[in-house]
LORODREN-554034 format. One record per residue (C-alpha): x, y, z; residue number from 1; residue in one letter. Coordinates in pm, whole numbers. Layout:
- px, py, pz, num, residu
- X, Y, Z, NUM, A .
...
//
This chain:
- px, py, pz, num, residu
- 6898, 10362, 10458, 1, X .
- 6662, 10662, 10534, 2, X .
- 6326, 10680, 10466, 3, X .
- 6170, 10896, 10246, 4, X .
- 5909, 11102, 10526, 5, X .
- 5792, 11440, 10434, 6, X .
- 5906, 11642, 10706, 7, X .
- 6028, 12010, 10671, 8, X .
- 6414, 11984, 10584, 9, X .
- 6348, 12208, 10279, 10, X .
- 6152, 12417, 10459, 11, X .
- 6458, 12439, 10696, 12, X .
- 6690, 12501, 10451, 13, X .
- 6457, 12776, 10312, 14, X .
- 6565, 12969, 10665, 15, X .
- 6933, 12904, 10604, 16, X .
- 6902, 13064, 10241, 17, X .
- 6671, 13350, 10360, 18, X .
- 6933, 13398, 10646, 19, X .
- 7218, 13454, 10373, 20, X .
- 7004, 13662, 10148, 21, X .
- 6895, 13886, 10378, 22, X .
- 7288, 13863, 10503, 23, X .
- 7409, 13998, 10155, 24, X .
- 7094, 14257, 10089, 25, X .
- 7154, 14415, 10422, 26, X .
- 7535, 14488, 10291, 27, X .
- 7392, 14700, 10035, 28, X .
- 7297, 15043, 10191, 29, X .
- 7137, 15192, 9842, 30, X .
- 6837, 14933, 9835, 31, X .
- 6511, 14999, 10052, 32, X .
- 6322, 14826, 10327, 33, X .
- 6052, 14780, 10088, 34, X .
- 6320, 14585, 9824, 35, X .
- 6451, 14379, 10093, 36, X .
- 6128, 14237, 10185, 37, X .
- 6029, 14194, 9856, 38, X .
- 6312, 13989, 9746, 39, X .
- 6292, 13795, 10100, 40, X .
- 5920, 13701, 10033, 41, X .
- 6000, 13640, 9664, 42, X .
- 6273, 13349, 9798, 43, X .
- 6096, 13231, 10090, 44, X .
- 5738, 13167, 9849, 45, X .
- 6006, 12960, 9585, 46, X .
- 6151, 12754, 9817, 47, X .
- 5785, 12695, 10001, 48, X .
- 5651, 12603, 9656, 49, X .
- 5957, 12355, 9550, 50, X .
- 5899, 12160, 9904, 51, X .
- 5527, 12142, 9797, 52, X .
- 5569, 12015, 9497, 53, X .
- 5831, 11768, 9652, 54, X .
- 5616, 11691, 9886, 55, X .
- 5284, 11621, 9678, 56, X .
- 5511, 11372, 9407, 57, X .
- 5624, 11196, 9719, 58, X .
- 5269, 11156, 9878, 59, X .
- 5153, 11058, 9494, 60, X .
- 5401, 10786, 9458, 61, X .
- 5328, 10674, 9787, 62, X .
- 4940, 10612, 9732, 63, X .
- 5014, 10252, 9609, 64, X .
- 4806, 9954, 9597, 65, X .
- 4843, 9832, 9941, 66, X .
- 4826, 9426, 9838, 67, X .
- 5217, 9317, 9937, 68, X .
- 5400, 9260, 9616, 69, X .
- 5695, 9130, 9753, 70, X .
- 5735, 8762, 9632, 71, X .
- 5792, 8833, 9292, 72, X .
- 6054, 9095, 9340, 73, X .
- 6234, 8932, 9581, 74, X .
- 6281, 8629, 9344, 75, X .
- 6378, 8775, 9094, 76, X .
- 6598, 8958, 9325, 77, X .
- 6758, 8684, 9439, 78, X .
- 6773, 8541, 9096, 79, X .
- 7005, 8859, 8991, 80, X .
- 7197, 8807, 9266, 81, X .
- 7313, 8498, 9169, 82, X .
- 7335, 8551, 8838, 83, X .
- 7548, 8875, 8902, 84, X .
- 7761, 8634, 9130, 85, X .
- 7805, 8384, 8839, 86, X .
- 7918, 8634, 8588, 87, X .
- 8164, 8813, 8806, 88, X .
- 8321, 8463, 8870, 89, X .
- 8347, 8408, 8453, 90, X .
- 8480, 8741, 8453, 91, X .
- 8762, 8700, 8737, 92, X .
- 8831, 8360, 8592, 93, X .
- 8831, 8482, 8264, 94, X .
- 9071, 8806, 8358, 95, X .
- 9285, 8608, 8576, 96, X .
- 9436, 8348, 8285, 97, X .
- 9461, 8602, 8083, 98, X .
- 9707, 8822, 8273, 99, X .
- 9846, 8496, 8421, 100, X .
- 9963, 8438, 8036, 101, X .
- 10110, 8728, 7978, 102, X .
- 10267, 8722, 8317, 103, X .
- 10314, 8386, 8471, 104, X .
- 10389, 8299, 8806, 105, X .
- 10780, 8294, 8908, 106, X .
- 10866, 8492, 8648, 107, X .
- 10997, 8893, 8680, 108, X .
- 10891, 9201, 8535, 109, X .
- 11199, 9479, 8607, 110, X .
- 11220, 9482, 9013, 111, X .
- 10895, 9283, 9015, 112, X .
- 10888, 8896, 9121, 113, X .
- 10529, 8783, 8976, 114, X .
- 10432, 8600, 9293, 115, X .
- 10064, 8609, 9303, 116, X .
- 9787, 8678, 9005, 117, X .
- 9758, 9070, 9119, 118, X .
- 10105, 9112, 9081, 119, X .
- 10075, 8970, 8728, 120, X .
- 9772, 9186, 8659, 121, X .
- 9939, 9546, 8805, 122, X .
- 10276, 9433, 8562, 123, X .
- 10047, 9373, 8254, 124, X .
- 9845, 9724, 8344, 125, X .
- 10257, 9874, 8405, 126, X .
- 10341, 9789, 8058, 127, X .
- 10023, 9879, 7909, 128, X .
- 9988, 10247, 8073, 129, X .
- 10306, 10259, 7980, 130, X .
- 10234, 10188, 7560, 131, X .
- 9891, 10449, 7600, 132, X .
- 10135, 10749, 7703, 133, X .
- 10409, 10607, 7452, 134, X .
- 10148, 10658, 7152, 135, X .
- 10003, 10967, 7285, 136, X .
- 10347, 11147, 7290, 137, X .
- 10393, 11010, 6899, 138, X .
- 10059, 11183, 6853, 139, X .
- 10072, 11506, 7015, 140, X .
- 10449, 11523, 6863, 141, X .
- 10304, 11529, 6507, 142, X .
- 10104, 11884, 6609, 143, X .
- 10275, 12051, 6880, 144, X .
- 10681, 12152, 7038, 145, X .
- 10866, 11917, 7206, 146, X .
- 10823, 12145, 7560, 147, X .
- 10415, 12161, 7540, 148, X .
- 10420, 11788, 7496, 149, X .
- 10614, 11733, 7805, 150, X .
- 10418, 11949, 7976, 151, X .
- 10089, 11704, 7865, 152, X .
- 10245, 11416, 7944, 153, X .
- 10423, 11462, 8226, 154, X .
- 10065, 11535, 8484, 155, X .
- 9935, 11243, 8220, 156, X .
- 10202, 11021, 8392, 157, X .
- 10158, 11108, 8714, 158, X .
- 9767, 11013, 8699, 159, X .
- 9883, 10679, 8519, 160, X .
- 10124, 10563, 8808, 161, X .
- 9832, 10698, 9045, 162, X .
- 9603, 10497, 8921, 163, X .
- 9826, 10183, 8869, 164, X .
- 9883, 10190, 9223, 165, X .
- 9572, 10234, 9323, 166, X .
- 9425, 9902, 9515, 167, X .
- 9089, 9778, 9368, 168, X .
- 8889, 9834, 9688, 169, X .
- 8967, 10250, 9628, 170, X .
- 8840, 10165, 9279, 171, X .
- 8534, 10045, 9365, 172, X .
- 8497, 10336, 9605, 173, X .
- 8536, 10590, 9364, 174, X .
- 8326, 10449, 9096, 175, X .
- 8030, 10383, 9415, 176, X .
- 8085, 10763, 9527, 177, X .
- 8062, 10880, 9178, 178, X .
- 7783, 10717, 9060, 179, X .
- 7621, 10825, 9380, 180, X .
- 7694, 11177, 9316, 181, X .
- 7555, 11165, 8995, 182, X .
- 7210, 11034, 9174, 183, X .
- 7257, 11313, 9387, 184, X .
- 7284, 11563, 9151, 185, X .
- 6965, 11438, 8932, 186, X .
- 6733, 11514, 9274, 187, X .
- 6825, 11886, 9215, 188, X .
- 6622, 11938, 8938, 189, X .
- 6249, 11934, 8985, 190, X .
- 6120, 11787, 8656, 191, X .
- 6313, 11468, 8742, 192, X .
- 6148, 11390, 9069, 193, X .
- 5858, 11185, 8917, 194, X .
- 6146, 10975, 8770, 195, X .
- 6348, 10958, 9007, 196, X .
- 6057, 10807, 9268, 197, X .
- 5957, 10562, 9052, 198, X .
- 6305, 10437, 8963, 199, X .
- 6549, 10530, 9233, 200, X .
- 6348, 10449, 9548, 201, X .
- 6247, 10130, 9654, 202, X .
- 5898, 10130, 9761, 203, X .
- 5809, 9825, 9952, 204, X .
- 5486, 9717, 9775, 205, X .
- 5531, 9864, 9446, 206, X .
- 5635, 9557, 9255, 207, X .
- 5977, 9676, 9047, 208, X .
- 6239, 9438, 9115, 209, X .
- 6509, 9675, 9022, 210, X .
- 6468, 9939, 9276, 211, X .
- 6632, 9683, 9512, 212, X .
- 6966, 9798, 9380, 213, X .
- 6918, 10166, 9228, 214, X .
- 6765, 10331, 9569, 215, X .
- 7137, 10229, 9716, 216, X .
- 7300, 10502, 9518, 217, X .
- 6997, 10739, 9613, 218, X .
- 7032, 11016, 9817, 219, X .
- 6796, 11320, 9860, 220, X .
- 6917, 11513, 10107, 221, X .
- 7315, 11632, 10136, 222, X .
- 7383, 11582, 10481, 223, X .
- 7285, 11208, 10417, 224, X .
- 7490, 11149, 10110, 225, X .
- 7750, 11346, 10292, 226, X .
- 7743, 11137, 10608, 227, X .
- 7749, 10767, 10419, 228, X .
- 8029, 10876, 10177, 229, X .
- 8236, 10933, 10462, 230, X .
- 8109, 10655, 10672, 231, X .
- 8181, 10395, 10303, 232, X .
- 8531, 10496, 10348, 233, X .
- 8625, 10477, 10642, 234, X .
- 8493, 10110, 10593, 235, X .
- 8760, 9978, 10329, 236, X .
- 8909, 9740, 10513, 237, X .
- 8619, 9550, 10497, 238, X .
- 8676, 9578, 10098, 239, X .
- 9035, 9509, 10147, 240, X .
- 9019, 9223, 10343, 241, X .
- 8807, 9062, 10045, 242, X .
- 9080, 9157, 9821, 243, X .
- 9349, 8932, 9688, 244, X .
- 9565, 9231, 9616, 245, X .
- 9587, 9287, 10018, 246, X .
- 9758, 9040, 10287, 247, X .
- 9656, 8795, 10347, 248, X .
- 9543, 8590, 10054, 249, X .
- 9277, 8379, 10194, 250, X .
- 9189, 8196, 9855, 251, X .
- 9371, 7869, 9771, 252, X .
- 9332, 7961, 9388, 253, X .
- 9477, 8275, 9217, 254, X .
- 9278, 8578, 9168, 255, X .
- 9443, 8867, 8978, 256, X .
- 9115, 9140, 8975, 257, X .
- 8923, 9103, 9247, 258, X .
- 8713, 9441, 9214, 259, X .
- 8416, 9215, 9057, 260, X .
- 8416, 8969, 9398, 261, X .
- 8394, 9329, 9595, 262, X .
- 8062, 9472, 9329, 263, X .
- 7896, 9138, 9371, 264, X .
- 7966, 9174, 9726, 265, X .
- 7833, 9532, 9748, 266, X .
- 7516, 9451, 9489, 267, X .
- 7429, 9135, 9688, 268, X .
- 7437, 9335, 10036, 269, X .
- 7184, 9603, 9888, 270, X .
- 6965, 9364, 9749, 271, X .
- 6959, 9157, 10069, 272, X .
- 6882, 9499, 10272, 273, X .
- 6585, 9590, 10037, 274, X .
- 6490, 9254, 10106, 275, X .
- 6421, 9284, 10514, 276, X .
- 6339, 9643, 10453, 277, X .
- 6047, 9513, 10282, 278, X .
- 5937, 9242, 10512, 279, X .
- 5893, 9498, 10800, 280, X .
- 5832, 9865, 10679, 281, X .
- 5573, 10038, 10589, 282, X .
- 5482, 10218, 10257, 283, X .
- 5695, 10494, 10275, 284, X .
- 6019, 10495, 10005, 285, X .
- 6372, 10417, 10065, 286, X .
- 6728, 10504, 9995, 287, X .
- 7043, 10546, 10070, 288, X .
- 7406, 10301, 10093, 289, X .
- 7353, 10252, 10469, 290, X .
- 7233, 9914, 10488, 291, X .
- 7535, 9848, 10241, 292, X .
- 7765, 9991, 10539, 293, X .
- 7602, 9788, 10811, 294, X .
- 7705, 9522, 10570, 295, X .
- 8065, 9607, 10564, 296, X .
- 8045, 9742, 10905, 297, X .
- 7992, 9376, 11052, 298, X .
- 8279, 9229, 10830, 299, X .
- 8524, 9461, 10959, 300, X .
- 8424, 9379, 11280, 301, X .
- 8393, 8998, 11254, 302, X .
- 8716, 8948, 11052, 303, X .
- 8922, 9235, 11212, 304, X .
- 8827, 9202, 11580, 305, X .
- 9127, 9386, 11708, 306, X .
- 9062, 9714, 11600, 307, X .
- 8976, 9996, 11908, 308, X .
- 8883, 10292, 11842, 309, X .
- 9071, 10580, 12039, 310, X .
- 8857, 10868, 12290, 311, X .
- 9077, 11130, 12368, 312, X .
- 8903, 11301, 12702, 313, X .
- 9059, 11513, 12942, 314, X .
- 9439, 11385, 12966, 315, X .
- 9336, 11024, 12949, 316, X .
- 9300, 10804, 12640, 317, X .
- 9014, 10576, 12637, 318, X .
- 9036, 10294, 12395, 319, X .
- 8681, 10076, 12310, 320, X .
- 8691, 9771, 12119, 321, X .
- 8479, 9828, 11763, 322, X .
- 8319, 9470, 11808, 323, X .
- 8186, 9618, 12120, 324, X .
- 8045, 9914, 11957, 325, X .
- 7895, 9691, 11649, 326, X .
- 7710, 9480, 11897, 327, X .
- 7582, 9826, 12073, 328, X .
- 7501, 9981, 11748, 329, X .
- 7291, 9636, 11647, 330, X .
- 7087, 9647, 11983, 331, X .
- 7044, 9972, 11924, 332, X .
- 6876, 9923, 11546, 333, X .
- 6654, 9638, 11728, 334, X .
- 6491, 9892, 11947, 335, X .
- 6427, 10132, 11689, 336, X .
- 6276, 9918, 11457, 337, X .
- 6043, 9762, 11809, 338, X .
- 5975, 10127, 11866, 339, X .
- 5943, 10292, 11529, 340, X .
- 6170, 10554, 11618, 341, X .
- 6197, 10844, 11314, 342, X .
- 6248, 10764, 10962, 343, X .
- 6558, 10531, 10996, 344, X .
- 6529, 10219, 10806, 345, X .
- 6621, 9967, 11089, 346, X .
- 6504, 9682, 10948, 347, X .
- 6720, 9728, 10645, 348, X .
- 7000, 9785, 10841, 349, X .
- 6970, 9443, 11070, 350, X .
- 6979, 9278, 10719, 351, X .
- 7294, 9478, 10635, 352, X .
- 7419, 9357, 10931, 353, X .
- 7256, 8954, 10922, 354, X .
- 7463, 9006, 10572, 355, X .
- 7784, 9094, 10708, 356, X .
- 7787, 8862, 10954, 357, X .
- 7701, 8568, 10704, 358, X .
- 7943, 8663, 10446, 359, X .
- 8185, 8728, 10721, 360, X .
- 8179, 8358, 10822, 361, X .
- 8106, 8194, 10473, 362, X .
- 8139, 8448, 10172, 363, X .
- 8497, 8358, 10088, 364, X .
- 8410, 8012, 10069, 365, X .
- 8105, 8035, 9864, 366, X .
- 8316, 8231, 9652, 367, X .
- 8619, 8002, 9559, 368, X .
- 8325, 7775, 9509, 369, X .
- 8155, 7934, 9266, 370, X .
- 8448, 8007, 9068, 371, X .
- 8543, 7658, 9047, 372, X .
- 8213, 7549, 8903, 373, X .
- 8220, 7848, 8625, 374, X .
- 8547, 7734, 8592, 375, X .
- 8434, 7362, 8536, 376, X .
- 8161, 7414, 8353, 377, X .
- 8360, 7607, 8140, 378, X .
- 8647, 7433, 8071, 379, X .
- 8871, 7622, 8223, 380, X .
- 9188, 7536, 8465, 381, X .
- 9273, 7785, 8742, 382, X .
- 9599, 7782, 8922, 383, X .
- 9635, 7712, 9236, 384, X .
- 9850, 7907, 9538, 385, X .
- 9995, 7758, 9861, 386, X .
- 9879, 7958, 10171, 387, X .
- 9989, 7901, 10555, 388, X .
- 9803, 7664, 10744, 389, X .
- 9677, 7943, 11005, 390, X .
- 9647, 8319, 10971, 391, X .
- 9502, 8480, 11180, 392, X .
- 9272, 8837, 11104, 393, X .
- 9418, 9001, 11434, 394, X .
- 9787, 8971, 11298, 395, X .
- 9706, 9173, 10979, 396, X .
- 9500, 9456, 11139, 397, X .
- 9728, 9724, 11110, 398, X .
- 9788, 9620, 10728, 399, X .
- 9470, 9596, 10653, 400, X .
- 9354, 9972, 10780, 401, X .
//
């Protein structure tokens, strides 16, 4: 989460443009002094002008009615949040009997023994990939040679088996980093901004209810859309150790897609955030996915406590424990949000992290719970799996990474 200050990063950037400008006019021998500083006055008053205008829709949005507004958003926050939870239980249930019909348990698909619901689901999307590129050759062979339709469908197939072993937590991620790059991309042009405040930053005391969610694919600035792409990630295994289609299974009923458990997951932690952010900031906007990460950050760390993270310095390796580091990172956030350091939401991010830890302990069980009443009330009858008595997080690190 960042918050949206005005401080002088444009203006900053202005120097590293003026810097390259003046880099590529000074490689020019046949223009002037006088044309050089003409064209470097010419850039420097643009960029000076964009931050001011940047700067005066962010200081207009900001003058809000200062009465808190914060019940009725976060109940109807809350309210989406369990509704979104409800539907992508119907949904999972729903998906999950259907591939379970075309592929039931115990039976085999080529080298494939259908053993659990996402093995029925990737030999369903097998054959199915496998009828799209069938009819697409029978198409492109009514227009074109036999050699240039090879040469469409063979990178065609290489995407399809890409994708059809692609794990669900990746596909999250990549729909996440392009939606917000797409956010990203909208702050570039000027005539948006208005918009784009209103809509894609949660103000604290503004009243919208659906800013909770849209200011976590907003980013302003690139190093910070940079920095929590990366940092989302490098966090899968949090994702993955949701996942049915990764080891172990920790449901005791079958789940063939389990990419909508991981978006309720990831809408629920950004609502939650928005949530705390508002109880203790001021009113200044917010964005960003980082309270989301402090999220998954904790539920790495709670479920995967065995994972170190390596220092190489001098010839010695150090190795610290990541729980450790969590736990410094959270004391950390606790002082800057006592001490109002910068423009770093910390109390969104100790709600990303209050999150994690909760859904850490009980999320898996208020999950299989939830899709047992959609499934009852419903009608519907959801197979069952047999799981070891024990398993422990620490003995599926490595597969989990």
């Amino acid at each position: 989460m960042h918050v949206l200050y005005p401080f002088p990063i444009l203006h900053i950037m202005s120097y590293f443009s003026l810097f390259r400008v003046s880099r590529s006019v000074a490689n020019t021998p046949r223009l002037g002094i006088t044309y050089r500083c003409q064209q470097l006055t010419i850039r420097r008053s643009a960029h000076k002008s964009r931050s001011t205008e940047f700067h005066a829709e962010l200081a207009a949005y900001s003058q809000v009615s200062s009465r808190i507004r914060v019940l009725r958003p976060a109940i109807i926050g809350l309210g989406v949040v369990f509704g979104a939870y409800a539907v992508a239980a119907h949904l999972t249930n729903r998906d999950t009997d259907f591939y379970l019909s075309q592929f039931p348990i115990g039976s085999r698909d080529g080298p494939w023994d259908v053993s659990t619901g996402s093995v029925s689901k990737f030999c369903y999307e097998r054959h199915a990939l496998g009828e799209r590129i069938m009819n697409l050759r029978k198409l492109l062979q009514q227009y074109l040679p036999d050699s240039a339709v090879q040469h469409i469908i063979s990178p065609c197939m290489k995407i399809a088996n890409l994708w059809l072993f692609t794990q669900q937590a990746d596909r999250l991620l990549l729909a996440i980093t392009g939606a917000a790059m797409v956010v990203f991309f909208a702050w570039k042009i000027p005539a948006t901004w208005p918009h784009m405040l209103k809509h894609w930053t949660h103000h604290p005391f503004s009243g919208l209810s659906h800013t909770l969610f849209t200011n976590s694919f907003s980013h302003v600035y690139g190093l910070h859309f940079t920095l929590n792409i990366l940092v989302l990630w490098a966090l899968k295994p949090a994702l993955q150790w949701l996942s049915e289609d990764c080891f172990p299974q920790h449901l005791t009923i079958e789940e063939a897609p389990s990419v909508y458990h991981l978006a309720a997951v990831v809408f629920s932690a950004g609502v939650f955030t928005n949530l705390e952010y508002a109880r203790h900031t001021g009113v200044l906007p917010s964005v960003g996915l980082s309270g989301i990460l402090c999220a998954h950050l904790t539920i790495m760390t709670y479920d995967l406590p065995s994972i170190t993270i390596h220092f190489p310095l001098l010839d010695r390796d150090i190795q610290i424990n990541f729980w450790m580091l969590t736990q410094f990172g959270m004391f950390l956030e606790i002082v800057g949000l006592l001490s109002g350091w910068g423009s770093v939401d910390f109390a969104a991010h100790l709600g990303g992290y209050a999150f994690g830890v909760f859904y850490a302990k009980y999320g898996l069980q208020c999950w299989q719970f939830t899709r047992l009443e959609i499934a009852r009330l419903t009608g519907r009858e959801i197979a069952t799996v047999s799981l070891p008595d024990t398993i422990h997080p620490t003995d599926v690190a490595s597969d989990t990474q």
